[in-house]
C-alpha positions in Angstrom: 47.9 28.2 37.9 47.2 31.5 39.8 46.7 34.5 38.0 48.4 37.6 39.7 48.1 41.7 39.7 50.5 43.8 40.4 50.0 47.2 41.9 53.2 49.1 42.1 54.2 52.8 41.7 55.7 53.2 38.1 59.2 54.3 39.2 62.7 52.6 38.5 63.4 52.1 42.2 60.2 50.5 42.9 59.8 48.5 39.4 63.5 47.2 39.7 62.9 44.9 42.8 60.1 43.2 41.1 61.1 41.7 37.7 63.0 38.7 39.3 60.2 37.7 41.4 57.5 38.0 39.2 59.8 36.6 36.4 60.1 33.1 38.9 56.1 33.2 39.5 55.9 33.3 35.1 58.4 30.1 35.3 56.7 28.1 37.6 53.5 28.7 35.7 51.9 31.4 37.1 49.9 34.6 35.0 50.7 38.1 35.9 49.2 40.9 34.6 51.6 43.8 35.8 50.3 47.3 35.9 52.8 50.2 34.9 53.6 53.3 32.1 54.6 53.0 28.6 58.0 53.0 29.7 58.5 50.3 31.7 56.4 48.2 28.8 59.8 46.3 27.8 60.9 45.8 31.1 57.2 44.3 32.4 57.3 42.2 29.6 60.9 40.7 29.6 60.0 39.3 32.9 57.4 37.7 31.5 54.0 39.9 32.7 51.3 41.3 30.8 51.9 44.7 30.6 48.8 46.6 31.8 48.5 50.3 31.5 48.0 52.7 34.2 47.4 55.6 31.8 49.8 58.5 30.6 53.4 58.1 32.2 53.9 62.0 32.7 51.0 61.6 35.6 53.3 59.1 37.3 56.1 61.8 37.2 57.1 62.6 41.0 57.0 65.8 41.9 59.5 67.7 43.8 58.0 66.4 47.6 59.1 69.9 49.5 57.3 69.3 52.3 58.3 65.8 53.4 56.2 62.8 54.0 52.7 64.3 54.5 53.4 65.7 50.5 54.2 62.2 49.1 50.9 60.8 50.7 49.1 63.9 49.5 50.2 63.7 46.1 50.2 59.9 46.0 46.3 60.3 47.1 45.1 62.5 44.3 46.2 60.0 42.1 44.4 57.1 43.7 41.9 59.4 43.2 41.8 59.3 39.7 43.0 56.1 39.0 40.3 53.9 41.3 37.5 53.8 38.6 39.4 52.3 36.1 41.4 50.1 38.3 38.0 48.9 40.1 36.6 47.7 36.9 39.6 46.3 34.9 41.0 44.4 38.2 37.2 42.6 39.0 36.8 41.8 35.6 40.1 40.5 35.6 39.4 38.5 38.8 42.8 37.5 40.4 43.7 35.1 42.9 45.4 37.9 44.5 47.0 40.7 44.1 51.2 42.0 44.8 50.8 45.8 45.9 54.2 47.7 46.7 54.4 49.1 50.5 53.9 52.1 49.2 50.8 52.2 46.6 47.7 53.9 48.2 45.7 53.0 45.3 46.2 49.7 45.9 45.5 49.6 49.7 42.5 51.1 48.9 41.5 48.7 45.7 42.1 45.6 48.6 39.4 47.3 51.0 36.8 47.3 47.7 37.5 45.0 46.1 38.2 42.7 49.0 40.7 40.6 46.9 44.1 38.9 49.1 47.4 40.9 48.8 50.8 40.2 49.4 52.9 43.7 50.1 56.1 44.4 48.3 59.0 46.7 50.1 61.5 47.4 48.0 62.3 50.6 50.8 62.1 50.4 54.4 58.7 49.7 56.1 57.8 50.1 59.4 56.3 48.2 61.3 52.7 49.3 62.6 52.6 46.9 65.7 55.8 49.0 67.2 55.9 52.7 65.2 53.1 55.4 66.5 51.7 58.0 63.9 53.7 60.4 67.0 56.9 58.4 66.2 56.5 58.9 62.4 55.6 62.4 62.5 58.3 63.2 64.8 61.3 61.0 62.7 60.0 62.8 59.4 59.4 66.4 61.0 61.3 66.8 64.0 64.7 68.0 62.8 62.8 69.7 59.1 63.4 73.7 58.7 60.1 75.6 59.2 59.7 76.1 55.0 59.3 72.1 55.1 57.0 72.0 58.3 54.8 74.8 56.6 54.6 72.7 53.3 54.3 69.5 55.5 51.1 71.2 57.3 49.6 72.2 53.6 50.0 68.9 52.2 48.7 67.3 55.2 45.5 68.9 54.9 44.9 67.9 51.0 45.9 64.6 51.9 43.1 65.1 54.5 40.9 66.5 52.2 41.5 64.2 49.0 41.1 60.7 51.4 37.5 62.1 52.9 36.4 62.3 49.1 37.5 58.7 48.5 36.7 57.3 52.0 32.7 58.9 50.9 33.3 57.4 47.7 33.8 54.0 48.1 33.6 53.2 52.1 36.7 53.0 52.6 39.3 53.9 55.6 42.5 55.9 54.2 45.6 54.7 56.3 47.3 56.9 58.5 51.3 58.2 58.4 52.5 54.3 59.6 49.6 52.8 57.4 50.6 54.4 54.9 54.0 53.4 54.4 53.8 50.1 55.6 50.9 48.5 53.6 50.8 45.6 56.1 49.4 42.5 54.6 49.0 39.2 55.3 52.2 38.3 53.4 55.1 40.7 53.1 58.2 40.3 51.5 60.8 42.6 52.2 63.9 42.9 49.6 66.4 43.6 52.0 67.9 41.6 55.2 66.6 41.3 58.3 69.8 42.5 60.0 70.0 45.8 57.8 66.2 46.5 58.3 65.7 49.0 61.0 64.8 47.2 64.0 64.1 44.1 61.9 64.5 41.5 64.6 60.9 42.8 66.1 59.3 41.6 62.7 57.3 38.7 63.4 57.0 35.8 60.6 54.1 37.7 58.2 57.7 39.7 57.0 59.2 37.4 54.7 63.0 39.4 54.6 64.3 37.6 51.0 67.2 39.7 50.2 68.0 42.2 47.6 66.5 41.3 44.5 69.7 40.8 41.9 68.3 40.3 38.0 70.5 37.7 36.3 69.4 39.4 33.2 70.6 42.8 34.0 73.9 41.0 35.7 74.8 39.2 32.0 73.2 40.5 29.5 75.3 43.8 29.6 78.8 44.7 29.6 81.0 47.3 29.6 84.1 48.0 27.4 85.8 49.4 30.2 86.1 46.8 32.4 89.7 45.2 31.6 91.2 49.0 32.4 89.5 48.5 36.0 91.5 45.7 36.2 94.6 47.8 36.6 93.7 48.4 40.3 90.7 49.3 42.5 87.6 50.2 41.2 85.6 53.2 43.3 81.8 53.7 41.9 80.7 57.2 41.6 76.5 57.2 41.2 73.9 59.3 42.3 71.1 57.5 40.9 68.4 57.9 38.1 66.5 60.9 39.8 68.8 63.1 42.2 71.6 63.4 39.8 72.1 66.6 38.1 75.3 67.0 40.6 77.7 68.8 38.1 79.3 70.5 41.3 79.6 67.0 43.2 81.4 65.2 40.5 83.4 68.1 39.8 84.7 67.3 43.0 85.2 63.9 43.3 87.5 64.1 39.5 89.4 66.1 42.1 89.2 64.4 45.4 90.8 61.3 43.1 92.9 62.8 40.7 96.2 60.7 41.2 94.9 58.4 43.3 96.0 54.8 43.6 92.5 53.5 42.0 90.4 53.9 39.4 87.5 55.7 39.4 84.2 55.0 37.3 81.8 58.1 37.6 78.4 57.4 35.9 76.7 61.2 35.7 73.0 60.1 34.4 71.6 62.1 31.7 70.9 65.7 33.3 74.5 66.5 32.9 76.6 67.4 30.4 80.0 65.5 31.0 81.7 66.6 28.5 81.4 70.0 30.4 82.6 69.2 33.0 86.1 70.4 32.9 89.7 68.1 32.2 88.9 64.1 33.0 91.7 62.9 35.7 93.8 59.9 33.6 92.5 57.5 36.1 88.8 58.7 36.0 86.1 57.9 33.4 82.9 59.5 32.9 79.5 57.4 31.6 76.4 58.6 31.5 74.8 55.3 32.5 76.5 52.1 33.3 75.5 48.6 34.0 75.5 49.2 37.7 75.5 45.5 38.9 78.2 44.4 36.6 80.1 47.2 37.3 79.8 46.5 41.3 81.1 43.4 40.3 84.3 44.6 40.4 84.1 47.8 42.9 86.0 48.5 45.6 84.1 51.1 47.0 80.2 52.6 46.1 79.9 56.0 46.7 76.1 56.5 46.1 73.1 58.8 46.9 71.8 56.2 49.2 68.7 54.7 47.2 67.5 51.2 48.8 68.1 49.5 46.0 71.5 50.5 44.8 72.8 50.3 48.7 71.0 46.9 48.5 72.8 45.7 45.3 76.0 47.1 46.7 75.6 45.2 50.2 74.4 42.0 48.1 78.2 41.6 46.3 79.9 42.5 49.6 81.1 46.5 48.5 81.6 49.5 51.4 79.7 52.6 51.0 80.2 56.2 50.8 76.6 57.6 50.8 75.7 61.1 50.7 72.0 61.3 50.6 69.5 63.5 49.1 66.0 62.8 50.0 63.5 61.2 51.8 64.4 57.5 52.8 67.9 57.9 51.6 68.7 59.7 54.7 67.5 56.7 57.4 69.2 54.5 54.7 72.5 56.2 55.4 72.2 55.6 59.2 71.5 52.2 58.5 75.0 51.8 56.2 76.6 53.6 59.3 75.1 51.4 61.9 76.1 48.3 60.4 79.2 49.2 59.9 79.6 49.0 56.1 80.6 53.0 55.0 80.2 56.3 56.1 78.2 58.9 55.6 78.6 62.1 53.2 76.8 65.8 54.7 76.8 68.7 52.6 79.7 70.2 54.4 82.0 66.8 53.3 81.5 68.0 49.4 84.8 69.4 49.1 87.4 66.9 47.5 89.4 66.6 50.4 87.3 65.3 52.9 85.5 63.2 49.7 89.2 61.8 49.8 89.8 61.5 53.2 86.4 59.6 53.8 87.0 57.4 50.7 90.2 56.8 51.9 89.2 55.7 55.3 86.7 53.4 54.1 89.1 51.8 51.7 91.8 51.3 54.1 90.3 50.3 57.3 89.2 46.5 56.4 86.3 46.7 59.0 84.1 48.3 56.6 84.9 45.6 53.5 84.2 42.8 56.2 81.0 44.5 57.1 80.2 44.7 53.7 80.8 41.2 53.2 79.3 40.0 56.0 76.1 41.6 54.9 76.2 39.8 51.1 76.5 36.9 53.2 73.1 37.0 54.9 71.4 38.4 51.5 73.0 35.1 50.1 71.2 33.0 52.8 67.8 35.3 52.4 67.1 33.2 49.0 66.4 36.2 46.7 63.3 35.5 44.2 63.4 31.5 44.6 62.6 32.1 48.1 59.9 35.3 47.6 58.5 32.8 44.8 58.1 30.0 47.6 55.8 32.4 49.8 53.8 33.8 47.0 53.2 29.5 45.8 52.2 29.3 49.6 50.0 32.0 50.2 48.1 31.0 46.8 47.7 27.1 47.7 46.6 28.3 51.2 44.2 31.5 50.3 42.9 29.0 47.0 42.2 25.9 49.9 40.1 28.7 51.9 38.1 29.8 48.7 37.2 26.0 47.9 36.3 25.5 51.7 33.9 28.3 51.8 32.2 27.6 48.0 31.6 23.7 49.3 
């Protein structure tokens, strides 16, 4: 039995990805200690981890990132900052086998250069590929089109990134990761929870990416229903969600109750909890407002998903074969859009499209022209064939037999 850390960033879109696999690695036997916030405590634990605390969950709380890529690392840095003592001494004394680190944890790139333990990287968002993306190529995809308030923020939060890693680097001998390092977290092993064919450019990833599919949680698929769900039975079902984080969009669904008001379908518009729906305005007979809903049962039945664009709910979408509206909002959601597009599953939302006629027109285009569903479908397909946890499970039993068999070699 192998006994497993994880190093991830305590968010919902990074967490979500990760219960089924680590609750395979707890069935066939192995021990994982999980590190996360208080929050995510019942979650850890219902996949069958030992919850391990990273410290106080408002730390964890993203901020704002105004100024692009270079502000994530920068922020994402200061923490490693303060959270490498305490991980150096719990995760030797704990002495794992190896350790699972998300593509995007700098503490945990750095913790594998001290601590010299074997990882296996987690992308639960796109990651490039460091043997074909330049730091040029980054800097230019994440700044080349930004307005100049972005670039100036980009520039400052660059230079505290810069600033922060020499402090650590002096600290502890280690070699902070550049833009592409950064955001890749290339390992030995890396499992990425999406397809090959809806990966940018994933054909040129050789056989250290292990491409396993959206990760879909049986538990969050049954163990929740809605009471809702024989009206959408009445006719099509279109999805209206913008997410845990980006959805205080009281203007946006204002406009979709009347971009479908009338409409031959039914319409299911989940607002989150930073809006008041009961404010706002008269509820089209055909629409119903939540402020959360079981998202996977409910794209169960959907027709159409018109979404923010975050990996995992375009994932889950793509994994049960539904077309996408997405109208993005930040960061990776944007290059996840142009993926949707390329592949030919949905279209794309801009600012401009906001008003309720072209939200219509676009909806109405995706739900008419059967291209899109067959895309969609065609996608499920090869997330069907990926093998989901049972196959992510399979690598991780294979990189611990083989990285175990070079331990024994060398103590002999």
């Amino acid at each position: 039995m192998a006994k497993v850390v994880v190093l991830n960033l305590p968010e919902h879109g990074h967490m979500n990805t990760t219960y089924p696999v680590v609750a395979e690695l707890v069935r066939r036997g192995e021990r994982v200690l999980y590190y996360a916030t208080e929050p995510y405590r019942a979650s850890v634990e219902a996949a069958g981890a030992e919850y391990v605390s990273y410290g106080e969950a408002e730390s964890f709380t993203p901020p704002a990132h105004s100024g692009g890529l270079h502000s994530v690392m920068a922020w994402q840095m200061g923490l490693a900052e303060q959270l490498l003592p305490q991980l150096i001494d719990e995760v030797k004394a704990a002495d794992p086998d190896y350790l699972l680190i998300d593509s995007m944890c700098v503490w945990a790139n750095l913790l594998v250069q001290i601590l010299k333990i074997p990882a296996v990287c987690m992308a639960s968002v796109f990651a490039p590929n460091p043997k074909f993306v330049t730091v040029d190529e980054m800097i230019h995809a994440g700044y080349g089109s930004a307005p100049k308030p972005v670039l100036l923020t980009g520039i400052d939060a660059l230079n505290t990134y810069i600033e922060t890693s020499r402090r650590v680097d002096h600290s502890y001998g280690t070699l902070s990761p550049d833009i592409v390092e950064f955001f890749s977290n290339h390992q030995p092993l890396n499992l990425m929870f999406t397809t090959r064919a809806f990966h940018p450019e994933g054909k040129n990833y050789d056989e250290s990416y292990k491409f396993v599919g959206a990760m879909i949680d049986p538990a969050r698929c049954d163990a929740k229903t809605i009471d809702d769900l024989q009206w959408f039975s009445d006719g099509p079902l279109v999805y209206v969600s913008m997410g845990t984080i980006f959805n205080d969009q009281p203007d946006f669904y204002r406009a979709c109750m009347a971009a479908f008001d009338q409409a031959p379908f039914r319409v299911l518009i989940a607002t989150g909890s930073k809006v008041d729906k009961d404010a706002l305005g008269p509820v089209p007979a055909n629409v119903i407002l939540r402020e959360r809903v079981p998202q996977l049962e409910v794209l169960r039945h959907a027709a159409l998903f018109v979404t923010h664009g975050g990996m995992n709910s375009v994932n889950e979408a793509l994994a049960f074969g539904v077309p996408l509206l997405v109208f993005p909002q930040h960061g990776d959601q944007h290059l996840v859009a142009n993926r949707v597009v390329d592949v030919g599953a949905g279209l794309r939302i801009t600012p401009a499209d906001t008003t309720p006629e072209r939200i219509r027109a676009l909806s109405d285009a995706v739900l008419s022209q059967p291209g899109f569903a067959a895309s969609a479908r065609a996608m499920a397909e090869e997330c069907a064939q990926s093998g989901g946890a049972a196959a992510a499970a399979d690598a991780l039993m294979e990189f611990s037999a083989s990285r175990m068999e070079q331990k024994a070699s060398c103590e002999a």
